[in-house]
OpenMM code with the backbone's topology and positions (N, CA, C; nanometers):
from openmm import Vec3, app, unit

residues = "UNK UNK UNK UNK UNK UNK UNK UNK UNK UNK UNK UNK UNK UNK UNK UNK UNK UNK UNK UNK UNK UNK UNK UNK UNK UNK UNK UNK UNK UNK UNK UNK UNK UNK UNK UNK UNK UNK UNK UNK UNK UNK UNK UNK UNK UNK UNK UNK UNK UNK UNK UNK UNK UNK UNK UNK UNK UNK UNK UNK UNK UNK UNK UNK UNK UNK UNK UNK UNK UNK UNK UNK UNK UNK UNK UNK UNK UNK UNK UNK UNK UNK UNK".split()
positions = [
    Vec3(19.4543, 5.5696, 1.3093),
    Vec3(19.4956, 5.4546, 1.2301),
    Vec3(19.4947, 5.3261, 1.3126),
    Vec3(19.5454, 5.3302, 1.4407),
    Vec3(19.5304, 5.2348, 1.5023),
    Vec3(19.3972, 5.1656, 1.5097),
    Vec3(19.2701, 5.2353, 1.5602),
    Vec3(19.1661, 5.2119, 1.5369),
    Vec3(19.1013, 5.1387, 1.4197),
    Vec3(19.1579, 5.1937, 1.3100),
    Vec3(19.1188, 5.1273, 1.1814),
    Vec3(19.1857, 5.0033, 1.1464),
    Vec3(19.3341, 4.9814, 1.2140),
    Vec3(19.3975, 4.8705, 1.2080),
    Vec3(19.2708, 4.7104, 1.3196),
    Vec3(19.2179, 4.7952, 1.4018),
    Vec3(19.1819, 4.7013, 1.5064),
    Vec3(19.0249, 4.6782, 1.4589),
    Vec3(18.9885, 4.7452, 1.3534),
    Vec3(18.8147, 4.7725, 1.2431),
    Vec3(18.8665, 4.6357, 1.1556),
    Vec3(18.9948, 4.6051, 1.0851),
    Vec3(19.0457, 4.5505, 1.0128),
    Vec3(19.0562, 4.3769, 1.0778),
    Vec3(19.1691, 4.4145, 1.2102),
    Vec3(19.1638, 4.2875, 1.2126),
    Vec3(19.0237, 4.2120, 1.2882),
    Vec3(18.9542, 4.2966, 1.3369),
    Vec3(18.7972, 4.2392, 1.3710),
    Vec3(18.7091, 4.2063, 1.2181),
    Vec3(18.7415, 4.2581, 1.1406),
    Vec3(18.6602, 4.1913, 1.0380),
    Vec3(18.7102, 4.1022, 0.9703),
    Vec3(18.8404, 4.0790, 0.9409),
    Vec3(18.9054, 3.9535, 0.8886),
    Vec3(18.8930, 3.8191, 1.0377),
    Vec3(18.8522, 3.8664, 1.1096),
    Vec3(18.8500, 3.7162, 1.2214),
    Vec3(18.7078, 3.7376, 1.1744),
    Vec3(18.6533, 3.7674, 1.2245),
    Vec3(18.4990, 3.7494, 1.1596),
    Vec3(18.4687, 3.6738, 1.0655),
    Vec3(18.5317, 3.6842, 0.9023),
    Vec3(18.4895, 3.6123, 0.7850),
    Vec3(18.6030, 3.5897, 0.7684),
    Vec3(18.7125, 3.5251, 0.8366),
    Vec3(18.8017, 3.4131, 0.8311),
    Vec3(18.8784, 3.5162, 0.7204),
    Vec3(18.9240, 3.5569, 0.7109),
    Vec3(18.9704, 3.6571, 0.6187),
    Vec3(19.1091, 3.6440, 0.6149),
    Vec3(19.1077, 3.5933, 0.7320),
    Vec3(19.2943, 3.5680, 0.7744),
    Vec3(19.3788, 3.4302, 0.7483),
    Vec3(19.2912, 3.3608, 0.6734),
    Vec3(19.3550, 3.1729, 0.6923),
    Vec3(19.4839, 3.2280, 0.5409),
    Vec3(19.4561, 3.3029, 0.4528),
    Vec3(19.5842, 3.3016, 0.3504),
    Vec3(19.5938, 3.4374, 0.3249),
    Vec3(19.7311, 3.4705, 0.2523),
    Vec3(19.7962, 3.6112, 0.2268),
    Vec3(19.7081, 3.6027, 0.1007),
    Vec3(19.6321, 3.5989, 0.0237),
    Vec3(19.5914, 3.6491, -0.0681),
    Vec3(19.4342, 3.6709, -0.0291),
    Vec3(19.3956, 3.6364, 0.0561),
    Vec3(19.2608, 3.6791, 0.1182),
    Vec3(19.2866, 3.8191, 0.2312),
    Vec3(19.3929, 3.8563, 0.2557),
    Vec3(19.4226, 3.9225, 0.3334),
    Vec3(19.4322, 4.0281, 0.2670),
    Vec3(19.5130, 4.0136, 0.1337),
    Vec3(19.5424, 4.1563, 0.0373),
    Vec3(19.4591, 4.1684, 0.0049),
    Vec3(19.3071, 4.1166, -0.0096),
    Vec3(19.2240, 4.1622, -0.0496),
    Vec3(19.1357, 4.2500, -0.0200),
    Vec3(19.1312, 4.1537, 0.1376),
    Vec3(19.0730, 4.2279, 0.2353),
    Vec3(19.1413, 4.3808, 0.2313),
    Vec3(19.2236, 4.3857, 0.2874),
    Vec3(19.2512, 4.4920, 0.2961),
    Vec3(19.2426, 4.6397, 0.1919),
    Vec3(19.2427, 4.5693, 0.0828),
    Vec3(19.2587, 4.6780, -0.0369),
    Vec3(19.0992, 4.7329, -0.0333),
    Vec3(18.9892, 4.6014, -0.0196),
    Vec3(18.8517, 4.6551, 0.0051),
    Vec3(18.8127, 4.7379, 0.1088),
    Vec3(18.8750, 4.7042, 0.2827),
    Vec3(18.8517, 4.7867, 0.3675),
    Vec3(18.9110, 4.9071, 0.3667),
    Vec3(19.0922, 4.9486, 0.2504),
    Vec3(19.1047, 5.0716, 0.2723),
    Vec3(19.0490, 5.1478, 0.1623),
    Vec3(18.9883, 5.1164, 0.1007),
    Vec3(18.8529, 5.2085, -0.0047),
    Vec3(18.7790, 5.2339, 0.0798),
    Vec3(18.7104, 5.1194, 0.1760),
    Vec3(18.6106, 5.1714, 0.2630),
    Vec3(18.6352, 5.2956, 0.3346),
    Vec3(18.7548, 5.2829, 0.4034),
    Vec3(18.7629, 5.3213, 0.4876),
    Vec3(18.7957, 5.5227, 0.4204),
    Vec3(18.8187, 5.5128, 0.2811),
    Vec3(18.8518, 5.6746, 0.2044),
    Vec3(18.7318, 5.6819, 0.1962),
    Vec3(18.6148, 5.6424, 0.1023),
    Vec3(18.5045, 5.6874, 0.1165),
    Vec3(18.4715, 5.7033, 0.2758),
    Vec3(18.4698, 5.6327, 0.3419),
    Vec3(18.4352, 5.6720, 0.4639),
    Vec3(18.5032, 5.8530, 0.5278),
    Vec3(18.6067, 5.8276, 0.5424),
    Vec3(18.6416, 5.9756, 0.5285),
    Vec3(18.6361, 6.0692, 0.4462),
    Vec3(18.6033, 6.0414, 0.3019),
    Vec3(18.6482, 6.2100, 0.2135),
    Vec3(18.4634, 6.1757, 0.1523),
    Vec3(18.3988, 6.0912, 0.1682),
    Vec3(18.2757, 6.1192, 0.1449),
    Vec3(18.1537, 6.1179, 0.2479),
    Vec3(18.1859, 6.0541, 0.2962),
    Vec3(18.0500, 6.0940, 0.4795),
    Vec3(18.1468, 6.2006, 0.5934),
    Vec3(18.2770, 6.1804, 0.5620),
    Vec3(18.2577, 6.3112, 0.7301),
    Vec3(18.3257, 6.4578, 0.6428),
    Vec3(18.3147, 6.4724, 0.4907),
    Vec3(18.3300, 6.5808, 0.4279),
    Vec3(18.2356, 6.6809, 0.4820),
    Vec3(18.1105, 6.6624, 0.4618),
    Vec3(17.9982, 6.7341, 0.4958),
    Vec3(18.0628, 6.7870, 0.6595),
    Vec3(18.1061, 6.6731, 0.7321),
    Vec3(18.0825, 6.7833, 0.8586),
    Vec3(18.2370, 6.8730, 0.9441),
    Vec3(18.2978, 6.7814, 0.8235),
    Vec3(18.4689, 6.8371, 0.8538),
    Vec3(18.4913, 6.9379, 0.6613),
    Vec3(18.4512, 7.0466, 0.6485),
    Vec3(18.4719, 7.0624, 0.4989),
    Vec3(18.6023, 7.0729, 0.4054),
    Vec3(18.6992, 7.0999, 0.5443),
    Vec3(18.8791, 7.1204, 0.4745),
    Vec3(18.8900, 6.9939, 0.4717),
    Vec3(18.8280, 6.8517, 0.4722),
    Vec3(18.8820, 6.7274, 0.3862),
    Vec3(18.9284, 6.7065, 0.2719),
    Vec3(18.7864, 6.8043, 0.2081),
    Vec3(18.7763, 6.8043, 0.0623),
    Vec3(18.9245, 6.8554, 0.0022),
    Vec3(18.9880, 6.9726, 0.0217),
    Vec3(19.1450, 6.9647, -0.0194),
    Vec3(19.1677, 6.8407, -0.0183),
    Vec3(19.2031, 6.6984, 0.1057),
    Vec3(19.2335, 6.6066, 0.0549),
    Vec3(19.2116, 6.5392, -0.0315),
    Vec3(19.1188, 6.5339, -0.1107),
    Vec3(19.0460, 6.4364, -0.1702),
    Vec3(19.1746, 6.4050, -0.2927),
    Vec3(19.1457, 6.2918, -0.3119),
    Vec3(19.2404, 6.2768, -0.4284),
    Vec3(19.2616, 6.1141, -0.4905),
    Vec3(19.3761, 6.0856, -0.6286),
    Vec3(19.4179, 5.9678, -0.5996),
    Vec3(19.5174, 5.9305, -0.5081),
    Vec3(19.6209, 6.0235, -0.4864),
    Vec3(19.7124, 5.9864, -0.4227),
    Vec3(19.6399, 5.9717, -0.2545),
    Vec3(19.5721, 5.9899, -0.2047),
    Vec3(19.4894, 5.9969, -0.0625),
    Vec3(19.4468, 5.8604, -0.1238),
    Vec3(19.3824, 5.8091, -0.2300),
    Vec3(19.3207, 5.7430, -0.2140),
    Vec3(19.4218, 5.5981, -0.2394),
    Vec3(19.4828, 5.5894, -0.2768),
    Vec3(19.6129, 5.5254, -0.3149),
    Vec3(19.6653, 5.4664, -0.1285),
    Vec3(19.7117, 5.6166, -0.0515),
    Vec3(19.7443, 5.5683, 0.0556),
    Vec3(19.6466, 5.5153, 0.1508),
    Vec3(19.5589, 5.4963, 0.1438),
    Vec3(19.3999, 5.4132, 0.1858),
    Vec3(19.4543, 5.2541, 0.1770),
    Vec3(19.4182, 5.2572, 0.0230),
    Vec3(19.4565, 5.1642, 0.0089),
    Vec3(19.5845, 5.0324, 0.0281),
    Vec3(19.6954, 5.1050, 0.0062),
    Vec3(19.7613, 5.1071, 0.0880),
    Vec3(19.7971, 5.0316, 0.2131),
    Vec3(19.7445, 5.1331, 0.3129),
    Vec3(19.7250, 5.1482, 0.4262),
    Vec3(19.6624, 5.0083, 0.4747),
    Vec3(19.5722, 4.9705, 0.3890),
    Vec3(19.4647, 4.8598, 0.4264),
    Vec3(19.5382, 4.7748, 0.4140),
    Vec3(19.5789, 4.7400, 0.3248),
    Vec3(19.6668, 4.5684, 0.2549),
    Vec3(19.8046, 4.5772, 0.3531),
    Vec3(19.8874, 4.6971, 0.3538),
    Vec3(19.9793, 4.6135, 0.4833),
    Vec3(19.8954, 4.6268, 0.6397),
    Vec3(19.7797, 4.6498, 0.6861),
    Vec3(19.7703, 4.6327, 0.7752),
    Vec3(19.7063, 4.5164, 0.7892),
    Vec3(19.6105, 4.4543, 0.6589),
    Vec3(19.5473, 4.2901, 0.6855),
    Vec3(19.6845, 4.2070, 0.6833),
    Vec3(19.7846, 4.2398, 0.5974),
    Vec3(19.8985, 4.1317, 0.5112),
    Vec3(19.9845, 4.1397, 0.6893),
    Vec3(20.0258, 4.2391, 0.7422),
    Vec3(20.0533, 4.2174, 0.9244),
    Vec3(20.0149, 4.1655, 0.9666),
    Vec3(19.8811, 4.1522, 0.9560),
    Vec3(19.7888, 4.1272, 1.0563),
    Vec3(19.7990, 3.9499, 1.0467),
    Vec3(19.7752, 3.9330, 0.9297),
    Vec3(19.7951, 3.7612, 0.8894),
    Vec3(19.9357, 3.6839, 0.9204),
    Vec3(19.9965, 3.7597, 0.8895),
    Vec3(20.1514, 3.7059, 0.9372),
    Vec3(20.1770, 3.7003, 1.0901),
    Vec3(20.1558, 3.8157, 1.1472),
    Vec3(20.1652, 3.8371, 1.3318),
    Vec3(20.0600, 3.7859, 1.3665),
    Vec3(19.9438, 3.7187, 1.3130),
    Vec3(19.8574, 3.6205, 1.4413),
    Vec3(19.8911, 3.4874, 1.5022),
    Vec3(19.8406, 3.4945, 1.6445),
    Vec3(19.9116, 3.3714, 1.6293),
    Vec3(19.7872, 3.2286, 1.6399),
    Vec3(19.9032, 3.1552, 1.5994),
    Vec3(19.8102, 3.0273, 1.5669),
    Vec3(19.6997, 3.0001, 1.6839),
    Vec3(19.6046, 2.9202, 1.6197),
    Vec3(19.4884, 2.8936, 1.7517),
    Vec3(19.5463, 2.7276, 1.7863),
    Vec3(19.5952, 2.6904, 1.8922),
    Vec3(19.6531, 2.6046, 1.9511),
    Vec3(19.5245, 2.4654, 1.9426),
    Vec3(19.5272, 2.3324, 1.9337),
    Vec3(19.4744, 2.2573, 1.9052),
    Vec3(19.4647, 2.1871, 2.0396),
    Vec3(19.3264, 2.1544, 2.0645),
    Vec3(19.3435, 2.0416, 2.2712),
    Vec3(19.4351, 1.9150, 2.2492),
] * unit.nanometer
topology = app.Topology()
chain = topology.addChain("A")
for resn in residues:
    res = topology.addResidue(resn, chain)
    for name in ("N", "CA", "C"):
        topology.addAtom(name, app.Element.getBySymbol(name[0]), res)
């Protein structure tokens, strides 16, 4: 999770993702879909007891998962200081 927290906040600095809380919940709700398909549909094939997980509620905590870690992520950065 940590990892995926640090997938997260590298792509919200990337496409500015982070300047407001409602670009952030977004972000996040999109990257933690990504990030369920990413697990219960590409590494099913090579891990097969995923598939038990599969679900809404798995997919729920994805999601989840994503929006408080962008909606953190936006609140705990800190400002970029001005010369």
């Amino acid at each position: 999770r940590v990892g995926f927290g640090l997938v997260i906040e590298s792509i919200m600095t990337q496409l500015r993702l982070d300047e407001n809380p409602v670009h952030a919940l977004c972000a996040g709700s999109v990257l933690g879909i990504l990030q369920y398909l990413i697990n219960f549909e590409l590494l099913v094939g090579f891990f097969p007891w995923l598939a038990e997980l599969q679900g809404g509620a798995t997919a729920l905590a994805h999601i989840v998962f994503g929006i408080v870690a962008a909606v953190l992520y936006w609140r705990l950065k800190r400002p970029v200081a001005e010369p």
